[in-house]
PDB file with SEQRES, HELIX, SHEET and CRYST1 records, atoms N, CA, C and O in Angstrom:
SEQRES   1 A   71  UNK UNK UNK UNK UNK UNK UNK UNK UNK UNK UNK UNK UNK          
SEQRES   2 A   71  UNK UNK UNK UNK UNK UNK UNK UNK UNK UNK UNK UNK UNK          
SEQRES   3 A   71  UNK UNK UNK UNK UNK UNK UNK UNK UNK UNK UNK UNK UNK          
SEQRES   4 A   71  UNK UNK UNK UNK UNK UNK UNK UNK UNK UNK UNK UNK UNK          
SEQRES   5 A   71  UNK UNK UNK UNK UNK UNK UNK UNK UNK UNK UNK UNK UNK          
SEQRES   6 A   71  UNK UNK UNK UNK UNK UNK                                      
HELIX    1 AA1 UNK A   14  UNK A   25  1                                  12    
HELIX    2 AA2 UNK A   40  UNK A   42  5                                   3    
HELIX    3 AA3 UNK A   44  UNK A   46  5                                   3    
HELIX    4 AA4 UNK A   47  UNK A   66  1                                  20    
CRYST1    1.000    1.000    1.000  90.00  90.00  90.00 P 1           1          
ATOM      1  N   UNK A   1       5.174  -2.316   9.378  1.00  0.00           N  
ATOM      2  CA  UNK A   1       4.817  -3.703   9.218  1.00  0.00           C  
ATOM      3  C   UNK A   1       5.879  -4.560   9.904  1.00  0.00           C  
ATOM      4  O   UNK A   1       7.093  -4.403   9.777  1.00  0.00           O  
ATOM      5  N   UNK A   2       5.172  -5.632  10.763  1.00  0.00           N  
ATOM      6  CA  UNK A   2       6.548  -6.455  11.427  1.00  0.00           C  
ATOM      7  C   UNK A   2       7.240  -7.180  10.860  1.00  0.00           C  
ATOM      8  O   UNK A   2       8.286  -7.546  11.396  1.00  0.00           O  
ATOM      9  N   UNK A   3       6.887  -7.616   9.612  1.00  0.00           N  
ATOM     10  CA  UNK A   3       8.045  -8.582   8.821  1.00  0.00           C  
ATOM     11  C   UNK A   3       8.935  -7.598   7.471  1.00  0.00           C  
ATOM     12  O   UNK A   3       8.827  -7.617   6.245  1.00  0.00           O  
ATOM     13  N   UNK A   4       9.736  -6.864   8.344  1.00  0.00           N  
ATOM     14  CA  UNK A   4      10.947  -6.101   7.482  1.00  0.00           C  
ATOM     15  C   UNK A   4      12.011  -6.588   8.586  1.00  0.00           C  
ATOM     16  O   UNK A   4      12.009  -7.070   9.719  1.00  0.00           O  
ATOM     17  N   UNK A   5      12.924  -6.179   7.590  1.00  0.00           N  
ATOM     18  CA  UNK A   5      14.410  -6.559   8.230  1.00  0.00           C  
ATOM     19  C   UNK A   5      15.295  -4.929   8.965  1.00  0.00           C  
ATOM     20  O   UNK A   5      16.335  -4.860   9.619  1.00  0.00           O  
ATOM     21  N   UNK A   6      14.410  -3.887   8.532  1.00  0.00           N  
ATOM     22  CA  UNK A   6      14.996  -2.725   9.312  1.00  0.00           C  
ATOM     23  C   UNK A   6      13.733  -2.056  10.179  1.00  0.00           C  
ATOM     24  O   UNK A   6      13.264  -0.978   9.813  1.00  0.00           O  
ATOM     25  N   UNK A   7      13.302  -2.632  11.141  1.00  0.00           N  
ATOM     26  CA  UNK A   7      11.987  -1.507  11.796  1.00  0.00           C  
ATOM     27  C   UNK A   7      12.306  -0.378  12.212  1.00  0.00           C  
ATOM     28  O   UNK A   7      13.309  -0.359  12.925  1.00  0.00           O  
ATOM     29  N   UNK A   8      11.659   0.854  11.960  1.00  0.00           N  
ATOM     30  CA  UNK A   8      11.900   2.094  12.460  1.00  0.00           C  
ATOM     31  C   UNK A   8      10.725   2.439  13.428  1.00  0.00           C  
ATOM     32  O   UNK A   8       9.562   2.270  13.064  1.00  0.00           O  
ATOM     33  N   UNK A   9      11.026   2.909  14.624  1.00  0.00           N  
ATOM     34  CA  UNK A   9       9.969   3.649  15.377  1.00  0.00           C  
ATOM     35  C   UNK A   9       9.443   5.073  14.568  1.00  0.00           C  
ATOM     36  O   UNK A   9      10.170   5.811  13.903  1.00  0.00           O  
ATOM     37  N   UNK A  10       8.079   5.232  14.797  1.00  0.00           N  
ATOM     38  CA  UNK A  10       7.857   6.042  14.129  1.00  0.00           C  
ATOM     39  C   UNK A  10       7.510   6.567  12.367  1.00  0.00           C  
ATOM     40  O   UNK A  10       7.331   7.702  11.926  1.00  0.00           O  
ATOM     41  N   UNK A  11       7.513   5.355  11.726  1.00  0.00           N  
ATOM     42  CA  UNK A  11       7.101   5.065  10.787  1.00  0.00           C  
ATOM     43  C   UNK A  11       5.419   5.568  10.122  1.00  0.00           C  
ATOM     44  O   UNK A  11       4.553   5.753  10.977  1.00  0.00           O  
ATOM     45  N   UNK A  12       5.125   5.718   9.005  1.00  0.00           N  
ATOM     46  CA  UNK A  12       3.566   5.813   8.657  1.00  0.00           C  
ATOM     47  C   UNK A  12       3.098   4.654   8.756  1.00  0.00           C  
ATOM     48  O   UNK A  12       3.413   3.557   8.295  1.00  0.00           O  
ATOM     49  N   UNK A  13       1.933   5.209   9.727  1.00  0.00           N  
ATOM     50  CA  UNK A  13       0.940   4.377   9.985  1.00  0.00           C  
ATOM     51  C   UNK A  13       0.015   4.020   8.477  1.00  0.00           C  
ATOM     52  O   UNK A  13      -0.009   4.815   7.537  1.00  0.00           O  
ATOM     53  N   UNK A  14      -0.898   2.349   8.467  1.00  0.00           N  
ATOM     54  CA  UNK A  14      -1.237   2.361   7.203  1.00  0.00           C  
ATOM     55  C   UNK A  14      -2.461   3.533   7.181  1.00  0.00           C  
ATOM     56  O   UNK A  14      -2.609   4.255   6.196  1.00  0.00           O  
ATOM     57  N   UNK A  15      -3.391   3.646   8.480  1.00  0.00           N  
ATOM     58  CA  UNK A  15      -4.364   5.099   7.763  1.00  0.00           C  
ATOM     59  C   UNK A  15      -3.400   6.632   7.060  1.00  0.00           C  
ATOM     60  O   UNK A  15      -3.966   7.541   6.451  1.00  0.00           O  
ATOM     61  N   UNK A  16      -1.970   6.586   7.327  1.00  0.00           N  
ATOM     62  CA  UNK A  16      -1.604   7.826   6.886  1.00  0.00           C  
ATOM     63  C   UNK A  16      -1.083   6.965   5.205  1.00  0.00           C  
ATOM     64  O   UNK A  16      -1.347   7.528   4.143  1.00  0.00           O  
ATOM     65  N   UNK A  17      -0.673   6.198   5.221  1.00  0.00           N  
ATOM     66  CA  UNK A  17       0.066   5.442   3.994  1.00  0.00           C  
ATOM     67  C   UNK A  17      -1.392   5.475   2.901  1.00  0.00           C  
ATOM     68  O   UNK A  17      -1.248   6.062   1.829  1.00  0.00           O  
ATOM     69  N   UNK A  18      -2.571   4.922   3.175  1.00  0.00           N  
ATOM     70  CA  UNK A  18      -3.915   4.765   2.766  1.00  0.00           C  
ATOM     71  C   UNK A  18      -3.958   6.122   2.150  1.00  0.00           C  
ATOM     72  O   UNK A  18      -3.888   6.157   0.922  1.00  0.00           O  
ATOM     73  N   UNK A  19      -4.067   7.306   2.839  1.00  0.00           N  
ATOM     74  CA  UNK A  19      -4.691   8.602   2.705  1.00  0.00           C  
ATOM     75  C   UNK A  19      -3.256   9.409   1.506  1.00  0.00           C  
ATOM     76  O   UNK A  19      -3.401  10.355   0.732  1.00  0.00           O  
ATOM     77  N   UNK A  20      -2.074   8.647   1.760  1.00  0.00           N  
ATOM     78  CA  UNK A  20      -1.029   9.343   0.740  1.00  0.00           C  
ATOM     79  C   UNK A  20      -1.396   8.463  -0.616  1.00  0.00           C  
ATOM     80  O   UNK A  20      -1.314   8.866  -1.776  1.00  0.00           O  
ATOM     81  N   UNK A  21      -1.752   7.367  -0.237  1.00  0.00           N  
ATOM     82  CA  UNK A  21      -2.520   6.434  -1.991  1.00  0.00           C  
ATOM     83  C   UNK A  21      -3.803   7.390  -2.244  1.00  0.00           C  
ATOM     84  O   UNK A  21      -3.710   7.852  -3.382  1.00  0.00           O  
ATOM     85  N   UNK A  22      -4.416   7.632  -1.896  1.00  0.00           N  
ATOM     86  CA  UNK A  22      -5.985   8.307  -1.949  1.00  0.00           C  
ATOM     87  C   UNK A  22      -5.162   9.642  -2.338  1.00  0.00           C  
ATOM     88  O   UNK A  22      -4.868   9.527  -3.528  1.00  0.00           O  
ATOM     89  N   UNK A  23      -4.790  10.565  -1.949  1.00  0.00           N  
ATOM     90  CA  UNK A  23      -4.115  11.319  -2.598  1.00  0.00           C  
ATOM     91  C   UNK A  23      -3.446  11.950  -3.924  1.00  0.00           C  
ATOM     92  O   UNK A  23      -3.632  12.950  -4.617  1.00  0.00           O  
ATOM     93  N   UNK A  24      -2.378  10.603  -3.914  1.00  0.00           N  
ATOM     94  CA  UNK A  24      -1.627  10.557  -5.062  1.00  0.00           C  
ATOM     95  C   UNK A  24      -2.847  10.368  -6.175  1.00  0.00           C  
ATOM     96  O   UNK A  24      -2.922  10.997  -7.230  1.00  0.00           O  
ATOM     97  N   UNK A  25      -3.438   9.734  -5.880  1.00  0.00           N  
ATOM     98  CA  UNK A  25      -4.555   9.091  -7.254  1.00  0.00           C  
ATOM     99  C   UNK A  25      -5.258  10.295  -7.553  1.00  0.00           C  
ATOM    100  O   UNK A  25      -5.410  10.554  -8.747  1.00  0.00           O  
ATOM    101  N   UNK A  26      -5.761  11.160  -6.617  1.00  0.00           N  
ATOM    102  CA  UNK A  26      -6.768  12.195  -6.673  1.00  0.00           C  
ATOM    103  C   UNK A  26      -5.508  13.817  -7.504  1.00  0.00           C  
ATOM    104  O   UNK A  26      -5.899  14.896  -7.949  1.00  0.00           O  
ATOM    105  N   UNK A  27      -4.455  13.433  -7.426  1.00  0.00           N  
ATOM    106  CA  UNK A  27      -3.532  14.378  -8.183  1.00  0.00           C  
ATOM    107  C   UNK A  27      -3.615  13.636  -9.209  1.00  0.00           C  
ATOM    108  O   UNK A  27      -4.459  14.095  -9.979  1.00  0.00           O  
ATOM    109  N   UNK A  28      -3.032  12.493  -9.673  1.00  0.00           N  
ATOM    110  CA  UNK A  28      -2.880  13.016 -11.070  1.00  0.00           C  
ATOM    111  C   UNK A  28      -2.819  11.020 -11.329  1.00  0.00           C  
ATOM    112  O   UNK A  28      -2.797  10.169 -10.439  1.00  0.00           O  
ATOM    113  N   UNK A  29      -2.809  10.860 -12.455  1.00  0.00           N  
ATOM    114  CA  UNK A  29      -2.768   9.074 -12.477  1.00  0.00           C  
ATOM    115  C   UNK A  29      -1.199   8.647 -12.518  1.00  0.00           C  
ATOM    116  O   UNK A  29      -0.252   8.998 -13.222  1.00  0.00           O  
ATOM    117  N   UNK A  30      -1.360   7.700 -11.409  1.00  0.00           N  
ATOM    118  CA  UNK A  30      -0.699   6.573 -10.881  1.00  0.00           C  
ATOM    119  C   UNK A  30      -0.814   5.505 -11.705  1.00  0.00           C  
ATOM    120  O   UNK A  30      -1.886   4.940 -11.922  1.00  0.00           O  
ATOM    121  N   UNK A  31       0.530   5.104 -12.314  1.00  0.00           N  
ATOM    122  CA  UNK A  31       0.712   3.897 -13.208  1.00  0.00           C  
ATOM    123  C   UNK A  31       1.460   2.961 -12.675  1.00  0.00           C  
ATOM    124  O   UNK A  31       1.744   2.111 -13.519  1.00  0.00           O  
ATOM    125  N   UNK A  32       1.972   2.716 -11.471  1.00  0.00           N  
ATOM    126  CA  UNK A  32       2.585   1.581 -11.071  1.00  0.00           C  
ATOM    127  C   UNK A  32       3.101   1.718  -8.987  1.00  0.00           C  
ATOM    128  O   UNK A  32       3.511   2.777  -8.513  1.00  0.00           O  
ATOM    129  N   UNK A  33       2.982   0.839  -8.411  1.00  0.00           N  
ATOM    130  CA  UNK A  33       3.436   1.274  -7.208  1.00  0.00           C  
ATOM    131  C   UNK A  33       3.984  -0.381  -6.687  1.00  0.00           C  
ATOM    132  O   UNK A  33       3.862  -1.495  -7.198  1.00  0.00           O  
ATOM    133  N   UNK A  34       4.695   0.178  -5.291  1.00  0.00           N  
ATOM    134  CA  UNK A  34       6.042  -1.583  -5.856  1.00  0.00           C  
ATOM    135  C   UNK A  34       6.068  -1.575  -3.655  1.00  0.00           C  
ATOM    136  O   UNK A  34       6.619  -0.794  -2.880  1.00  0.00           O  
ATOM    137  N   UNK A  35       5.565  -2.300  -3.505  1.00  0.00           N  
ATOM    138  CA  UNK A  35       5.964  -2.871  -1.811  1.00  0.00           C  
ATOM    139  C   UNK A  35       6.880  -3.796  -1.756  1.00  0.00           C  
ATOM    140  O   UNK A  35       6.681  -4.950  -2.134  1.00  0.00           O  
ATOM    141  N   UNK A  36       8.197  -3.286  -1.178  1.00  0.00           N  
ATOM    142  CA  UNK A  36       9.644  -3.792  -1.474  1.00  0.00           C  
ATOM    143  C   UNK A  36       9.767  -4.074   0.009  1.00  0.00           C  
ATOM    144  O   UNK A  36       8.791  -3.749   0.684  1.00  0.00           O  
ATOM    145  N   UNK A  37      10.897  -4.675   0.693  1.00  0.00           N  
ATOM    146  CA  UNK A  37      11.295  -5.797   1.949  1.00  0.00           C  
ATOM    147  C   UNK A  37      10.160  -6.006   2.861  1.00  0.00           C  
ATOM    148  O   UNK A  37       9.652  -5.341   3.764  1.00  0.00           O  
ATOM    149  N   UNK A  38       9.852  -7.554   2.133  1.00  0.00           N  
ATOM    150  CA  UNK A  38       9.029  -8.440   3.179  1.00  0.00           C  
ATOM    151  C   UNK A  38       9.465  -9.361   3.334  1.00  0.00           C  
ATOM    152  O   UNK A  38       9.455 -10.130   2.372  1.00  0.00           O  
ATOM    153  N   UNK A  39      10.126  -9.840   4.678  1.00  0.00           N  
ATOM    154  CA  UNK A  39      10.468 -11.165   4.701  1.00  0.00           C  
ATOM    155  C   UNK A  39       9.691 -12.365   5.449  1.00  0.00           C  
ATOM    156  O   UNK A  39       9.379 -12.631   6.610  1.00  0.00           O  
ATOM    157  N   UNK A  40       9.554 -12.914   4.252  1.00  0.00           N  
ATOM    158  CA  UNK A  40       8.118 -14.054   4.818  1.00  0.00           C  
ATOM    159  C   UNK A  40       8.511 -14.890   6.339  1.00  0.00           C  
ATOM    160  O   UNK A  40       7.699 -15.219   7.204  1.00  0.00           O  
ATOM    161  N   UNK A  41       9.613 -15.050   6.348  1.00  0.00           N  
ATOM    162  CA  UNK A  41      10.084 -15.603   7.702  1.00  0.00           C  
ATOM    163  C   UNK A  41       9.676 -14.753   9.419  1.00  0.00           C  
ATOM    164  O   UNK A  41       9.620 -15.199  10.565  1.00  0.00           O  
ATOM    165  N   UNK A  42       9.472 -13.456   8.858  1.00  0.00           N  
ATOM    166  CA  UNK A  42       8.941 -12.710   9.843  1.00  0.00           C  
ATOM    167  C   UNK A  42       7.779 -12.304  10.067  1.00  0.00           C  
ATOM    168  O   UNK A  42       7.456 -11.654  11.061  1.00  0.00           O  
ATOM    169  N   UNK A  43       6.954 -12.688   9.058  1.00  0.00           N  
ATOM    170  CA  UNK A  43       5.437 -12.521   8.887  1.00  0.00           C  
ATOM    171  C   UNK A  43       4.461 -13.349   9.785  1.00  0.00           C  
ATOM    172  O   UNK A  43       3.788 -14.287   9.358  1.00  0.00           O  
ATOM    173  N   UNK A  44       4.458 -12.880  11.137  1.00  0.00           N  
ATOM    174  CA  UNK A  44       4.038 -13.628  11.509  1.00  0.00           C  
ATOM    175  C   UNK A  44       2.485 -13.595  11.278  1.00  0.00           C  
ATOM    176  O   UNK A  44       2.044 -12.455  11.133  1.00  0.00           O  
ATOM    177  N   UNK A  45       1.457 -14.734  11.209  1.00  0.00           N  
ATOM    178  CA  UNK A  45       0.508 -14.928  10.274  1.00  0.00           C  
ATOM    179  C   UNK A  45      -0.284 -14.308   9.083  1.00  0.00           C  
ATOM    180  O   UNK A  45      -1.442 -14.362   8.667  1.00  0.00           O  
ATOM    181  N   UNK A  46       1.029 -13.615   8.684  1.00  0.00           N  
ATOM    182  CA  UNK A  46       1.000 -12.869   6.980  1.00  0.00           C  
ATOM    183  C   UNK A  46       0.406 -11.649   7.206  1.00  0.00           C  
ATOM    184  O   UNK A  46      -0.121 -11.136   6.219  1.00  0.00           O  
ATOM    185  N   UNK A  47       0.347 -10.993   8.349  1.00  0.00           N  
ATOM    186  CA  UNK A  47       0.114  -9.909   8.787  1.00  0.00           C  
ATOM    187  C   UNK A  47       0.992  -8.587   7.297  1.00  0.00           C  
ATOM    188  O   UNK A  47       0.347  -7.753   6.660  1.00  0.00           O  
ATOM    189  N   UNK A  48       2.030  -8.766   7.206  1.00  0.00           N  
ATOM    190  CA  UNK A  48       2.637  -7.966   6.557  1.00  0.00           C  
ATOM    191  C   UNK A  48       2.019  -8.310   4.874  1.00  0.00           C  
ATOM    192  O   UNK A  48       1.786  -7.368   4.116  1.00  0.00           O  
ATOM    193  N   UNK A  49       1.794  -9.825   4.422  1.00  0.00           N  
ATOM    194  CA  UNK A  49       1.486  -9.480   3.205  1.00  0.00           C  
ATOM    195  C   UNK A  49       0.053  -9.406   3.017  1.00  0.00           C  
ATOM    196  O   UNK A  49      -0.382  -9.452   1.867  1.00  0.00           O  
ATOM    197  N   UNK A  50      -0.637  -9.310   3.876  1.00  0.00           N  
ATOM    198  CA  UNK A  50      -2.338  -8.647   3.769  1.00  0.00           C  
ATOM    199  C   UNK A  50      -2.267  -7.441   4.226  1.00  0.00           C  
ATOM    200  O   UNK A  50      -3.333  -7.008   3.788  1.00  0.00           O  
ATOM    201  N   UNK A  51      -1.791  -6.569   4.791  1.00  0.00           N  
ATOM    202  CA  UNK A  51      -1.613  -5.088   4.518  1.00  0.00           C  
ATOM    203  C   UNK A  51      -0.890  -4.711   3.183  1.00  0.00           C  
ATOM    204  O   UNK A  51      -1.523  -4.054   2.357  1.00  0.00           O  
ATOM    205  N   UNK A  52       0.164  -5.017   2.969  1.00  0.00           N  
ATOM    206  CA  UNK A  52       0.323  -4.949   1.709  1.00  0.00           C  
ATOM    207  C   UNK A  52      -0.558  -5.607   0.385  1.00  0.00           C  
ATOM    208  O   UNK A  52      -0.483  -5.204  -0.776  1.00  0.00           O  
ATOM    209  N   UNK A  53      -1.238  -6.502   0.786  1.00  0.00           N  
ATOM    210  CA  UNK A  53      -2.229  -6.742  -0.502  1.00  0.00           C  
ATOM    211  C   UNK A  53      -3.302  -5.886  -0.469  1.00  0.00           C  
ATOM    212  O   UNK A  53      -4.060  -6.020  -1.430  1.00  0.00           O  
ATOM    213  N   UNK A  54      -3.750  -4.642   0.726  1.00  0.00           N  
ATOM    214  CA  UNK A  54      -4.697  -3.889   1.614  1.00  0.00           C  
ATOM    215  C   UNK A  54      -4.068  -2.543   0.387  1.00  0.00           C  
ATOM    216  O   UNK A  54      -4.779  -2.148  -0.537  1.00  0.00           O  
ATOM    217  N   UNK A  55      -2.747  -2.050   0.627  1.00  0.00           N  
ATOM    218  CA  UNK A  55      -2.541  -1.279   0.207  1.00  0.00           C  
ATOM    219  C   UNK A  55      -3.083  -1.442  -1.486  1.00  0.00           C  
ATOM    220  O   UNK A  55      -3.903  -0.637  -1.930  1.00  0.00           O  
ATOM    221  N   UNK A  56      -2.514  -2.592  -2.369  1.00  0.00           N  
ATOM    222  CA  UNK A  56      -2.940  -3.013  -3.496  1.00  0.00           C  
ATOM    223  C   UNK A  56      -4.456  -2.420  -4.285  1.00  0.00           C  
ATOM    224  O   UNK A  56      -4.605  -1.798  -5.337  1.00  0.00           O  
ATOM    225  N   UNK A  57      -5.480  -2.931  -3.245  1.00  0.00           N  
ATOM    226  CA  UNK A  57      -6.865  -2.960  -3.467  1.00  0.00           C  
ATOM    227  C   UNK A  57      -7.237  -1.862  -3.225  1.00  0.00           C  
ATOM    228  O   UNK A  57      -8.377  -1.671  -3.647  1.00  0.00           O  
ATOM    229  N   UNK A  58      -6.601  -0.654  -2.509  1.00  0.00           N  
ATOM    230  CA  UNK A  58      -6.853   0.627  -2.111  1.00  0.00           C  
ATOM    231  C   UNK A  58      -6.314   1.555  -3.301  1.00  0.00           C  
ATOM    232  O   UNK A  58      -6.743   2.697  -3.465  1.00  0.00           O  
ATOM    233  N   UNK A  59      -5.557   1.102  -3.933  1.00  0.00           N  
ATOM    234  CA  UNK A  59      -5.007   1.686  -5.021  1.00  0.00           C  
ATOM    235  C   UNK A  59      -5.493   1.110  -6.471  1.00  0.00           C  
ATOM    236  O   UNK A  59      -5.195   1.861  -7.400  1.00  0.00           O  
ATOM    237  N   UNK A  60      -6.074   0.108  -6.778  1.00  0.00           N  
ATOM    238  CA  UNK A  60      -6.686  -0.257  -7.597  1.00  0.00           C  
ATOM    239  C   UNK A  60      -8.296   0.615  -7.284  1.00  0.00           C  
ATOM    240  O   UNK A  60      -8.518   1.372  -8.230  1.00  0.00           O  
ATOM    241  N   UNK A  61      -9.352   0.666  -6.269  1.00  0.00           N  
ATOM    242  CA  UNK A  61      -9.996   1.129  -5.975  1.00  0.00           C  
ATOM    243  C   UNK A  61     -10.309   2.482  -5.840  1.00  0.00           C  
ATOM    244  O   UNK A  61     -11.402   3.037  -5.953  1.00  0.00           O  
ATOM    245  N   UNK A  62      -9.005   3.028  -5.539  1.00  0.00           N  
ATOM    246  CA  UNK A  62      -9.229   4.557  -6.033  1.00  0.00           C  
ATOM    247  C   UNK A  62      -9.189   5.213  -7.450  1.00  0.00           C  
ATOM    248  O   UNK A  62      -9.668   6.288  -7.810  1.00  0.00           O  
ATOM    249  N   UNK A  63      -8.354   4.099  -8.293  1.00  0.00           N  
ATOM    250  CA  UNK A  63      -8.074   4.120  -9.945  1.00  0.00           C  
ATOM    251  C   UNK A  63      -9.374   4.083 -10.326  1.00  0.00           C  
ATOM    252  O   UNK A  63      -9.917   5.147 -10.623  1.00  0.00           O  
ATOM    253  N   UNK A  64     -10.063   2.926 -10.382  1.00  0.00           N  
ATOM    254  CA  UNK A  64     -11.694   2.892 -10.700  1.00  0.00           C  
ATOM    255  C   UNK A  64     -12.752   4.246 -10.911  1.00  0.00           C  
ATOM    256  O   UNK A  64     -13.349   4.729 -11.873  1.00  0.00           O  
ATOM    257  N   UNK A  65     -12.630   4.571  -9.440  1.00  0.00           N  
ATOM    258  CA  UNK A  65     -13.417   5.533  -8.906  1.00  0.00           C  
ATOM    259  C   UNK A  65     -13.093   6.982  -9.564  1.00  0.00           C  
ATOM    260  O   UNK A  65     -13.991   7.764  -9.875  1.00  0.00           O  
ATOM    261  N   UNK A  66     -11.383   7.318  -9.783  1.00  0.00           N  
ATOM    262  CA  UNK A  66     -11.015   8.004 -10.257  1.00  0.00           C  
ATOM    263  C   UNK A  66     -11.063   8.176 -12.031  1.00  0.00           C  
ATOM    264  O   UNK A  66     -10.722   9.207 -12.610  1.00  0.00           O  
ATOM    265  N   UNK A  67     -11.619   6.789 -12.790  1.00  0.00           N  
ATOM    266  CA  UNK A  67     -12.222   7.081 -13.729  1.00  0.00           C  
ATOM    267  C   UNK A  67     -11.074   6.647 -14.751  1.00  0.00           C  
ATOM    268  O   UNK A  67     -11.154   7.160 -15.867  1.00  0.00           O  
ATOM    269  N   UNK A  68      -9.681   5.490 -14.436  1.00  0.00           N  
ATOM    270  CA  UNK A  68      -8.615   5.564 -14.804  1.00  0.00           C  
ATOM    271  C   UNK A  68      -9.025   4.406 -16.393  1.00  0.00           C  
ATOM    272  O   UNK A  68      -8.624   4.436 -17.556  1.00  0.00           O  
ATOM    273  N   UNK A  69      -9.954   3.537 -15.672  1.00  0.00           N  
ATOM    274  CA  UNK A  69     -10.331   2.640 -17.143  1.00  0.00           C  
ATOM    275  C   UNK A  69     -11.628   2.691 -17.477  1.00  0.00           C  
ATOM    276  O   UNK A  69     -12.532   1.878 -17.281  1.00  0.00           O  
ATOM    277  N   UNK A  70     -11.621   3.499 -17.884  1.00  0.00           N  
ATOM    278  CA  UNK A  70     -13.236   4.094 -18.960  1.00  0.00           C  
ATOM    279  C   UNK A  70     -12.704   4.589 -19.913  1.00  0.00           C  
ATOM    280  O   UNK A  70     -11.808   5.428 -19.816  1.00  0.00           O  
ATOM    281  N   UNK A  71     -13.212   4.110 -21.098  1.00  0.00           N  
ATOM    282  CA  UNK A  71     -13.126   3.674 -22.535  1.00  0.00           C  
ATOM    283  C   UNK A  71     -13.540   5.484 -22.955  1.00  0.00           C  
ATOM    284  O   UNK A  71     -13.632   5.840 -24.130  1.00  0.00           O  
TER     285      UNK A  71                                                      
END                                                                             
């Protein structure tokens, strides 16, 4: 994502980041997950915090599906 303060070449791409959330959920339940250095000054048109709100909804969405809030 371009608005961090350390970029690394070579980083996970979000389809591989996506498929390690889809994953994790499909092992075992996921109770909390935390997207740490964004600096809004570098965001250029919030590119970084709509992938990260992307990641959010992908992980709420697999919880669902995975059956995490049924009574």
């Amino acid at each position: 994502m371009p608005a961090v303060n350390g970029p690394a070449l070579g980083g996970v791409t979000y389809s591989e980041a996506r498929k390690i959330i889809h994953g994790l959920v499909k092992k075992g339940r996921v109770v909390g997950m935390d997207i740490v250095e964004i600096t809004p000054k570098k965001d250029l048109n919030g590119i970084t915090a709509i992938t990260a709100c992307r990641f959010f909804v992908n992980l709420i969405g697999m919880a669902v599906r995975a059956g995490y809030f049924k009574k």
